[in-house]
NUZAFI-635119 format. One record per residue (C-alpha): residue in one letter; x, y, z. Coordinates in steps of 0.001 Angstrom, whole numbers, m for minus. Layout:
BEGIN
<lofi residuo="A" c1="X" c2="Y" c3="Z"/>
...
# end
This chain:
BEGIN
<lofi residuo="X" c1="m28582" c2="19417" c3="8177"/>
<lofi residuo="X" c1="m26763" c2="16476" c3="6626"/>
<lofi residuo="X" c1="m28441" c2="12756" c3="6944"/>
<lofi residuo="X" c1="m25173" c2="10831" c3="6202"/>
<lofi residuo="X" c1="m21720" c2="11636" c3="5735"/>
<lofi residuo="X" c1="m20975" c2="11884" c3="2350"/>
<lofi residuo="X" c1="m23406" c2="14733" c3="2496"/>
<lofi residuo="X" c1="m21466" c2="16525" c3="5385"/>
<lofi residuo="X" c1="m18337" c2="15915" c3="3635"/>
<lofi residuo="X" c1="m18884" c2="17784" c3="663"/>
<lofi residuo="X" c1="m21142" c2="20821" c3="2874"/>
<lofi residuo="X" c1="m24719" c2="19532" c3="2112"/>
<lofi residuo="X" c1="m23650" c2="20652" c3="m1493"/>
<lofi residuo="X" c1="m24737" c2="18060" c3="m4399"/>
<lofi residuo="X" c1="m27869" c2="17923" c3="m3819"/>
<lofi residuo="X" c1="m28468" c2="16772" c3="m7381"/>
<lofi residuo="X" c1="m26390" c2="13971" c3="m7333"/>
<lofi residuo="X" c1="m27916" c2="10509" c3="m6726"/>
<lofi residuo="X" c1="m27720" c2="9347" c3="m3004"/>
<lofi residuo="X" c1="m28950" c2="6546" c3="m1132"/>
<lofi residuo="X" c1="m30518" c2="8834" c3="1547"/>
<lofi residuo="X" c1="m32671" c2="11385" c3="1503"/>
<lofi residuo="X" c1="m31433" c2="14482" c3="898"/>
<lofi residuo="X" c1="m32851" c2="18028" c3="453"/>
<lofi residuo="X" c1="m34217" c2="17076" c3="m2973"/>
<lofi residuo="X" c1="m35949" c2="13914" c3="m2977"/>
<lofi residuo="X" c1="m36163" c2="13582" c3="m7013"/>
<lofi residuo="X" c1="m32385" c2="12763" c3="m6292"/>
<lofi residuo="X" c1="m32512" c2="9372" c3="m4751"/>
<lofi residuo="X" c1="m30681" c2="6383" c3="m6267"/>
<lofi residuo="X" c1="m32749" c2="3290" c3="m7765"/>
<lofi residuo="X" c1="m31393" c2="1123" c3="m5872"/>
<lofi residuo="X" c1="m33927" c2="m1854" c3="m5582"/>
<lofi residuo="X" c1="m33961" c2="m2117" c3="m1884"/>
<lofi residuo="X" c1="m31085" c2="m742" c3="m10"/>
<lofi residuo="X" c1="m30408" c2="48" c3="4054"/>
<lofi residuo="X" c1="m27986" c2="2683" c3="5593"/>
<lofi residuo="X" c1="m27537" c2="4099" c3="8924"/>
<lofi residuo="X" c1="m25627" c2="7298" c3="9760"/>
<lofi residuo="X" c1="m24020" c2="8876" c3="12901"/>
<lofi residuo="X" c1="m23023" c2="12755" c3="13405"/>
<lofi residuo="X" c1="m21193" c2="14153" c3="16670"/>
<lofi residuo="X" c1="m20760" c2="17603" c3="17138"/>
<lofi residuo="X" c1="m19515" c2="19904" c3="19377"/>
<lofi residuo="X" c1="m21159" c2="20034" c3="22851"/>
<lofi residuo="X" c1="m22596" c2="16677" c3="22775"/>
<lofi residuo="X" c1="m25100" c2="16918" c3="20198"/>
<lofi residuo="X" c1="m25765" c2="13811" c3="18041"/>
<lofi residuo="X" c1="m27583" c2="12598" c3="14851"/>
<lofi residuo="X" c1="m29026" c2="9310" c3="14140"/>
<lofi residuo="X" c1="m30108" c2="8425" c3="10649"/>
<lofi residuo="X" c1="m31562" c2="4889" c3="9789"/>
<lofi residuo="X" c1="m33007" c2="4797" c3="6513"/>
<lofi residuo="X" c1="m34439" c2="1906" c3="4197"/>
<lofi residuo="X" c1="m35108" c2="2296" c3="375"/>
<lofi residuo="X" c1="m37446" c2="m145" c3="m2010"/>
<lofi residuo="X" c1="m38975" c2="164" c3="m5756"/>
<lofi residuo="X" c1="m42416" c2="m1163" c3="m5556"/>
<lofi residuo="X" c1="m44183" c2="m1156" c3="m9315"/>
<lofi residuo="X" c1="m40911" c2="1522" c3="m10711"/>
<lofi residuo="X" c1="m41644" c2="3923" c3="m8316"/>
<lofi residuo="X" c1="m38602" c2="4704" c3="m5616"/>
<lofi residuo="X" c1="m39420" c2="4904" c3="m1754"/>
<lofi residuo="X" c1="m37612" c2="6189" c3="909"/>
<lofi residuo="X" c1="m38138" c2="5552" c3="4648"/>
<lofi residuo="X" c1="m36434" c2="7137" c3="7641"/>
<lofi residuo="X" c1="m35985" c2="7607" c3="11288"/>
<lofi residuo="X" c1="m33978" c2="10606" c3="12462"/>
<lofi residuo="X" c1="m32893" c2="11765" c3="15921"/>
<lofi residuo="X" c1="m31329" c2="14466" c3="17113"/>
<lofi residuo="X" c1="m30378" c2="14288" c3="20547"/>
<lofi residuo="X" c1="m29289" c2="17863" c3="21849"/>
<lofi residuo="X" c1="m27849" c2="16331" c3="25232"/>
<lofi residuo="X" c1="m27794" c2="17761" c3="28690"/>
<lofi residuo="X" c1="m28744" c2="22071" c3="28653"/>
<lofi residuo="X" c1="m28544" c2="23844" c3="31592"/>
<lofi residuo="X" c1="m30530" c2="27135" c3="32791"/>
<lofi residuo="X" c1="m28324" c2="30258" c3="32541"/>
<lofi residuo="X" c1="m30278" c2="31661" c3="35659"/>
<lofi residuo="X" c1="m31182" c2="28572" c3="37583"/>
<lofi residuo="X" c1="m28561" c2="26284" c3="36583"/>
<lofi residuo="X" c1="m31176" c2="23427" c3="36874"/>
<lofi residuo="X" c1="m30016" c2="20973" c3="33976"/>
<lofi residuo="X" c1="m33052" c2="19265" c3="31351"/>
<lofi residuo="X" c1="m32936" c2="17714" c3="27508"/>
<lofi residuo="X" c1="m33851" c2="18642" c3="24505"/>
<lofi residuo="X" c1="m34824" c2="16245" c3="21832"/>
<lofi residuo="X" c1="m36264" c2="16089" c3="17694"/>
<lofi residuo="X" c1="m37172" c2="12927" c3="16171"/>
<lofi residuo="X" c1="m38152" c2="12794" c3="12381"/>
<lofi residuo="X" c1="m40249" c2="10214" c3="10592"/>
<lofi residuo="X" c1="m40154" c2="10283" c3="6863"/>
<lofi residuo="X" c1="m41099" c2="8815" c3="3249"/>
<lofi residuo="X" c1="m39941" c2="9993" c3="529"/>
<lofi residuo="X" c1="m40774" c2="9224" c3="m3259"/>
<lofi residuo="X" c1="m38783" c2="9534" c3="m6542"/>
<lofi residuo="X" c1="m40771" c2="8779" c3="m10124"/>
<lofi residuo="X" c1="m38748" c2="9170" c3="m13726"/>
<lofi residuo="X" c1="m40373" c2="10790" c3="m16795"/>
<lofi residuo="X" c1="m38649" c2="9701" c3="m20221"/>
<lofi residuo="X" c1="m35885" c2="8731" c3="m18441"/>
<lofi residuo="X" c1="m34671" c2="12524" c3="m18496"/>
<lofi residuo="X" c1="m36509" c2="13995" c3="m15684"/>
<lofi residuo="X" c1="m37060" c2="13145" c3="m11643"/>
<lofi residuo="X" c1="m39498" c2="14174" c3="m9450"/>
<lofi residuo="X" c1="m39728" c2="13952" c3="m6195"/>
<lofi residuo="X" c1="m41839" c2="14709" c3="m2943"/>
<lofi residuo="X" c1="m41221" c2="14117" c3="692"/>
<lofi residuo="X" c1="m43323" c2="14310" c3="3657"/>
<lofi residuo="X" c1="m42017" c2="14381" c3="7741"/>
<lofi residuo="X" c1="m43614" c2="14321" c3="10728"/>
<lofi residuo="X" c1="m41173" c2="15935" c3="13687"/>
<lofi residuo="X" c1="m41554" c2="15548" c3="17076"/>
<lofi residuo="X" c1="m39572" c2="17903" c3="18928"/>
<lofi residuo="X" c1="m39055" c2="17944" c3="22968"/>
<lofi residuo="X" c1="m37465" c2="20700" c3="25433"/>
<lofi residuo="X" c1="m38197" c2="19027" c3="28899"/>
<lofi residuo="X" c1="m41793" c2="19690" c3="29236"/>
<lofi residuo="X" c1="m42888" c2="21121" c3="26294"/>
<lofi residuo="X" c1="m43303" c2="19513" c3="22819"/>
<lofi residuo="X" c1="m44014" c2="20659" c3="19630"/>
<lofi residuo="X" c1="m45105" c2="18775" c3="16377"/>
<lofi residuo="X" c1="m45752" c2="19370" c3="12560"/>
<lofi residuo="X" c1="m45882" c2="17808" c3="8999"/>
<lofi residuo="X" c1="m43243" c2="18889" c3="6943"/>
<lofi residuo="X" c1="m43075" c2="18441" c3="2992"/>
<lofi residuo="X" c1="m40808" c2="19345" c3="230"/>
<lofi residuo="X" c1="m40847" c2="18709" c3="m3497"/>
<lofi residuo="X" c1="m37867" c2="18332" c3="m6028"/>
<lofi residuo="X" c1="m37419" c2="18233" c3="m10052"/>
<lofi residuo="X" c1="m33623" c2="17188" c3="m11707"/>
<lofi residuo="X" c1="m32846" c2="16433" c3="m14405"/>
<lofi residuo="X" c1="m29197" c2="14918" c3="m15967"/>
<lofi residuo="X" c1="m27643" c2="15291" c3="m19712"/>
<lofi residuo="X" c1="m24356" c2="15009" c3="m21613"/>
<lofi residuo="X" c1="m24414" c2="11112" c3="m20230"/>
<lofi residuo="X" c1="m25278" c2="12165" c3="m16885"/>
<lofi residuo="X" c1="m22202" c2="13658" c3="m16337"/>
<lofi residuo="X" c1="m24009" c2="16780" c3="m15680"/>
<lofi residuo="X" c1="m27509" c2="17330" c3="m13555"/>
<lofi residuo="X" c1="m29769" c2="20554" c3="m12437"/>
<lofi residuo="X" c1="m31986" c2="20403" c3="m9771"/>
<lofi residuo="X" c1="m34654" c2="22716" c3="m8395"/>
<lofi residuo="X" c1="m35946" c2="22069" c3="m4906"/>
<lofi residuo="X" c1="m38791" c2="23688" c3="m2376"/>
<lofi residuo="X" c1="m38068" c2="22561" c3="1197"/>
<lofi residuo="X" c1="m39529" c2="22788" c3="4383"/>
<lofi residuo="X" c1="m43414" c2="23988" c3="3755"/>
<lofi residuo="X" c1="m44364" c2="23003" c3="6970"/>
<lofi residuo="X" c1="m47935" c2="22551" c3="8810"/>
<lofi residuo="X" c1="m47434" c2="23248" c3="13197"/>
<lofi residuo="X" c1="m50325" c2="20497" c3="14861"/>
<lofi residuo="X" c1="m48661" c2="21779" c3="18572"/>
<lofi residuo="X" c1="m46176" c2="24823" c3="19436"/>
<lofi residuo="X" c1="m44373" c2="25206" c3="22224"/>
<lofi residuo="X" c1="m46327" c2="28145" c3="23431"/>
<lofi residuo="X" c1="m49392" c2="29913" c3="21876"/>
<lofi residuo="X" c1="m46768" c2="31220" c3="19390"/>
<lofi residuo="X" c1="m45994" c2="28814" c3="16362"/>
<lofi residuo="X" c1="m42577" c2="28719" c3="15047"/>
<lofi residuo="X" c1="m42319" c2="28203" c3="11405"/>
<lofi residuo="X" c1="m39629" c2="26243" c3="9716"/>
<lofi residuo="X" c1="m37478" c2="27710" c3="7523"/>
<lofi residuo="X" c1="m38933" c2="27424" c3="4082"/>
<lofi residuo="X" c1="m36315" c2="27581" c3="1148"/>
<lofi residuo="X" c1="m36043" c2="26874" c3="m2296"/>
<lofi residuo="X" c1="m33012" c2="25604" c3="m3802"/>
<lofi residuo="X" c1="m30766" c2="25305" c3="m6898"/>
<lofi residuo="X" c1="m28453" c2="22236" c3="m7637"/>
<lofi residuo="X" c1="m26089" c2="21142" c3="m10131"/>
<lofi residuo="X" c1="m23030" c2="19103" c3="m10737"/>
<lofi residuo="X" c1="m20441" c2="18469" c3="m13211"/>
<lofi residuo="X" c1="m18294" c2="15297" c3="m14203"/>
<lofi residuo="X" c1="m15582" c2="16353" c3="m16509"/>
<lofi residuo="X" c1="m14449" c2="14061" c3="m18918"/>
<lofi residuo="X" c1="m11058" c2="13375" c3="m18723"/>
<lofi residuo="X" c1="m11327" c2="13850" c3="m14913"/>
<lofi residuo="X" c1="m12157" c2="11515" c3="m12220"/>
<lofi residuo="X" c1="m14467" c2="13749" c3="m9951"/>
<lofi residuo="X" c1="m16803" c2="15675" c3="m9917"/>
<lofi residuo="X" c1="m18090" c2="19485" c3="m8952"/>
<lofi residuo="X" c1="m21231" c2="19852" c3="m7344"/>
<lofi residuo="X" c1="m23342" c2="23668" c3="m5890"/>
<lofi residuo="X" c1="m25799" c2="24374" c3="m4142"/>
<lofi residuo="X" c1="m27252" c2="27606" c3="m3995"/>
<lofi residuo="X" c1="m30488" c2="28541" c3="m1874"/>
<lofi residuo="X" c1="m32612" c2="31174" c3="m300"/>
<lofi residuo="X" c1="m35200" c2="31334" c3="2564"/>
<lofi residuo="X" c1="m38507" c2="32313" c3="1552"/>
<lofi residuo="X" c1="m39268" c2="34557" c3="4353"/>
<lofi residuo="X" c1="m36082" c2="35826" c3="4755"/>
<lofi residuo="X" c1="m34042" c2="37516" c3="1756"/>
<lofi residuo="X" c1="m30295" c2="36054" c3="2425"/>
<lofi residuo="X" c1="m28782" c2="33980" c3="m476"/>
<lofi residuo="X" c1="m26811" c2="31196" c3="485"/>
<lofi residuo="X" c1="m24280" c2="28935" c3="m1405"/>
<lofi residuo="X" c1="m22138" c2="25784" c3="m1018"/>
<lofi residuo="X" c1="m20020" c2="23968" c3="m3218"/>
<lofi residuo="X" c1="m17900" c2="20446" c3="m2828"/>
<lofi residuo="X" c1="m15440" c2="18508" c3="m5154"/>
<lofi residuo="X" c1="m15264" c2="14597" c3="m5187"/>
<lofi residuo="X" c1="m12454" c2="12713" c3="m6657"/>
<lofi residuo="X" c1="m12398" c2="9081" c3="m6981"/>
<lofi residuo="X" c1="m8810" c2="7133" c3="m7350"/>
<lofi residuo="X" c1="m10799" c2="4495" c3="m8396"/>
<lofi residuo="X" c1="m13992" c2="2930" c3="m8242"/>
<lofi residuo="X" c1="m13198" c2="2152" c3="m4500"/>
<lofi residuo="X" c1="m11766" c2="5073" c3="m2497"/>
<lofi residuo="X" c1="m12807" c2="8106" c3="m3179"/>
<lofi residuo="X" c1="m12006" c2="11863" c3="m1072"/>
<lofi residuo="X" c1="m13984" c2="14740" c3="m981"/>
<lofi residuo="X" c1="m13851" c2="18202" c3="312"/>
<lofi residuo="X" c1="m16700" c2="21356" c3="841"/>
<lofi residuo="X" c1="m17265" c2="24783" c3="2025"/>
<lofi residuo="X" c1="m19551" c2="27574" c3="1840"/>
<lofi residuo="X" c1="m20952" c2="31250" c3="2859"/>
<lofi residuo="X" c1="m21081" c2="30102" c3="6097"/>
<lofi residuo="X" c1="m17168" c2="30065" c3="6268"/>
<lofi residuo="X" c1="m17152" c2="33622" c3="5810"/>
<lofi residuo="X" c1="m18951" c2="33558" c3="9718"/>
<lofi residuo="X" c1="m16070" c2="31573" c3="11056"/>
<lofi residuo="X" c1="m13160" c2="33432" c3="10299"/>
<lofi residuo="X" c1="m11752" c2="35635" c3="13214"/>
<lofi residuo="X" c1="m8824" c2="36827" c3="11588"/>
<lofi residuo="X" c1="m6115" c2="36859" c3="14409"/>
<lofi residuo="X" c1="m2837" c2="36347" c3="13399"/>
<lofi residuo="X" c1="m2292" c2="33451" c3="15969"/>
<lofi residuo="X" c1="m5382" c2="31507" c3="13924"/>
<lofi residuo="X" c1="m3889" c2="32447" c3="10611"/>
<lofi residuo="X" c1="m3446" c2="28483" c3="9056"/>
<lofi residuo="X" c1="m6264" c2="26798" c3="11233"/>
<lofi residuo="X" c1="m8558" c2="29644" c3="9507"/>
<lofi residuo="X" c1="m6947" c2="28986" c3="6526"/>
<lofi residuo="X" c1="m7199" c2="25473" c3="6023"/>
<lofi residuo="X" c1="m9600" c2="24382" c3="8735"/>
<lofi residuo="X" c1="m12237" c2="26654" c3="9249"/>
<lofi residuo="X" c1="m15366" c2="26323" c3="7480"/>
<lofi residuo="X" c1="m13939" c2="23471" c3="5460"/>
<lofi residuo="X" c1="m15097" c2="19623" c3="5487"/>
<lofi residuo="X" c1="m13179" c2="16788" c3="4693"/>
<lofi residuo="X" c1="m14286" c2="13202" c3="4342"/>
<lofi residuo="X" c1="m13049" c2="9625" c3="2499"/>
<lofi residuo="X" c1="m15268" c2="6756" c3="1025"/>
<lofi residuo="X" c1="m15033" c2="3032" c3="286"/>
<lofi residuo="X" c1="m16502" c2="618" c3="m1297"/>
<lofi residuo="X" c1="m15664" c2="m2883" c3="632"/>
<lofi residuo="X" c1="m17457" c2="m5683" c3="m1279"/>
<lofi residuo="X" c1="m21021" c2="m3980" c3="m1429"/>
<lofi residuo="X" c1="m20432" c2="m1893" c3="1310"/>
<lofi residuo="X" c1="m20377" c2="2022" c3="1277"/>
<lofi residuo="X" c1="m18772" c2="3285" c3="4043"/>
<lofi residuo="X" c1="m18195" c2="7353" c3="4391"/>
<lofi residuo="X" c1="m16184" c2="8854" c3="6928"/>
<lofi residuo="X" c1="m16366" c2="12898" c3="7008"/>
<lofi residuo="X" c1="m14667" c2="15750" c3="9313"/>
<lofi residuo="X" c1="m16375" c2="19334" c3="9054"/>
<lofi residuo="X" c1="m14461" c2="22565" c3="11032"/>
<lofi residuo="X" c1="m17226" c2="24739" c3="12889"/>
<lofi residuo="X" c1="m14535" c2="27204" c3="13665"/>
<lofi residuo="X" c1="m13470" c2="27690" c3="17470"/>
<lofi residuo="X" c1="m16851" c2="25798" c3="17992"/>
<lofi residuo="X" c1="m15281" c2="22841" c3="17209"/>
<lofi residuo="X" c1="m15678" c2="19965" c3="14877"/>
<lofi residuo="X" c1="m18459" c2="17789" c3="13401"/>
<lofi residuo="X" c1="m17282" c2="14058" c3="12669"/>
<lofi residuo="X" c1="m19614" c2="11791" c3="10837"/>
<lofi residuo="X" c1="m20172" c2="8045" c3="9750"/>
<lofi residuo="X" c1="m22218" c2="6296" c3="7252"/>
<lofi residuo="X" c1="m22736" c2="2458" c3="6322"/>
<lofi residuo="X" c1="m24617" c2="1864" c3="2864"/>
<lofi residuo="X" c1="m25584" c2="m1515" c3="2327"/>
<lofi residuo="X" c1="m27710" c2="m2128" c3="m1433"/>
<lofi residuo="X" c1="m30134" c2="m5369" c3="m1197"/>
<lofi residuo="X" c1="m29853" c2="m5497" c3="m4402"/>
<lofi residuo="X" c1="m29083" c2="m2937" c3="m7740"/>
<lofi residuo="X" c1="m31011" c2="m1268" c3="m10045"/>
# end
């Protein structure tokens, strides 16, 4: 799941590329010095994500802190039709170190908290990330394990496991073009399904910049009924999104299609203390 939009835009693809937030692999974080951002996601059926996040070096070593909540809304009982909640809150760290300059590594660790009425379930979480840039970091490859998880309380007497995945990133800037073209390609461990995403970002200028992703999940989406034909074709599976810098703001706006679920629609404010 995407922490901010940017991410969302572009299909949780990039995960190479340098972000203020924590993404999928934490040896991707931007050195900024200190640097806040909060994030908002609404999808379909009143489900919502909350993403507050602050960043600090301390001695040249990059952390990450976050709160995340994901707020399922009001369920109801297909047989009783008695109504109740459903709730996951994450607490996070993250940290980012450099070797020569040419290669990241990362590690994070989460606790989640997650709450269907009644019942409540808990565990520790951690993932670990290398990357590494070149031609003038206009290109990167990252490799990522995600989601090796440790259950303190299940539901019921049966623990759930995460889904554990490893992933493979990269990007490219082309020279004489002002974007870039970012992949994501990744597999759960337990499970032997290959997945992949991709997104494009092109930047007008060093303020306004538009973006667009997709993925295998499109293929999922599509219905193929002739009365669909250009809302498959141009909506489905597809996300959207614009960014600006105002002053030294960072404000991302994004629009992903679930298909006749509906939409996701998300916001992000960046704010750097100050710049590495």
């Amino acid at each position: 799941m995407a922490y901010n939009a940017k991410q969302l835009s572009m299909s949780q693809s990039g995960s190479s590329l340098s972000d203020g937030a924590f993404f999928h692999n934490p040896s991707s974080m931007e050195n900024a010095n200190q640097s806040l951002g909060f994030s908002y996601h609404r999808y379909p059926a009143d489900i919502s994500l909350e993403n507050l996040y602050y960043s600090f070096m301390y001695k040249d070593h990059l952390f990450n802190t976050y709160v995340t909540k994901l707020d399922f809304g009001i369920l109801e009982d297909g047989k009783t039709l008695e109504t109740f909640t459903a709730k996951d809150l994450v607490l996070g760290i993250a940290y980012k170190n450099q070797f020569r300059n040419r290669l990241s590594y990362g590690v994070s660790i989460e606790y989640l908290y997650s709450t269907i009425e009644n019942y409540y379930s808990d565990l520790f979480s951690l993932s670990l990330g290398l990357r590494s840039r070149f031609i003038d970091n206009r290109a990167g490859l990252g490799l990522s394990i995600e989601n090796l998880c440790y259950i303190l309380t299940g539901y019921t007497n049966y623990k759930n496991q995460l889904p554990a995945q490893y992933r493979l990133s990269t990007y490219y800037k082309p020279q004489y073009l002002k974007g870039l073209i970012a992949l994501d390609v990744y597999k759960n461990i337990d499970k032997g399904n290959l997945y992949y995403v991709g997104g494009f970002e092109y930047s007008f200028n060093q303020t306004t910049f538009i973006r667009i992703g997709t993925g295998k999940y499109r293929l999922g989406l599509l219905t193929f009924k002739e009365e669909d034909f250009y809302k498959e074709l141009f909506l489905y599976g597809f996300s959207y999104g614009l960014g600006f810098r105002v002053n030294r703001y960072n404000i991302d706006l994004a629009l992903q299609s679930l298909g006749a679920a509906g939409y996701v629609m998300g916001l992000s404010l960046n704010y750097p203390l100050s710049y590495k």
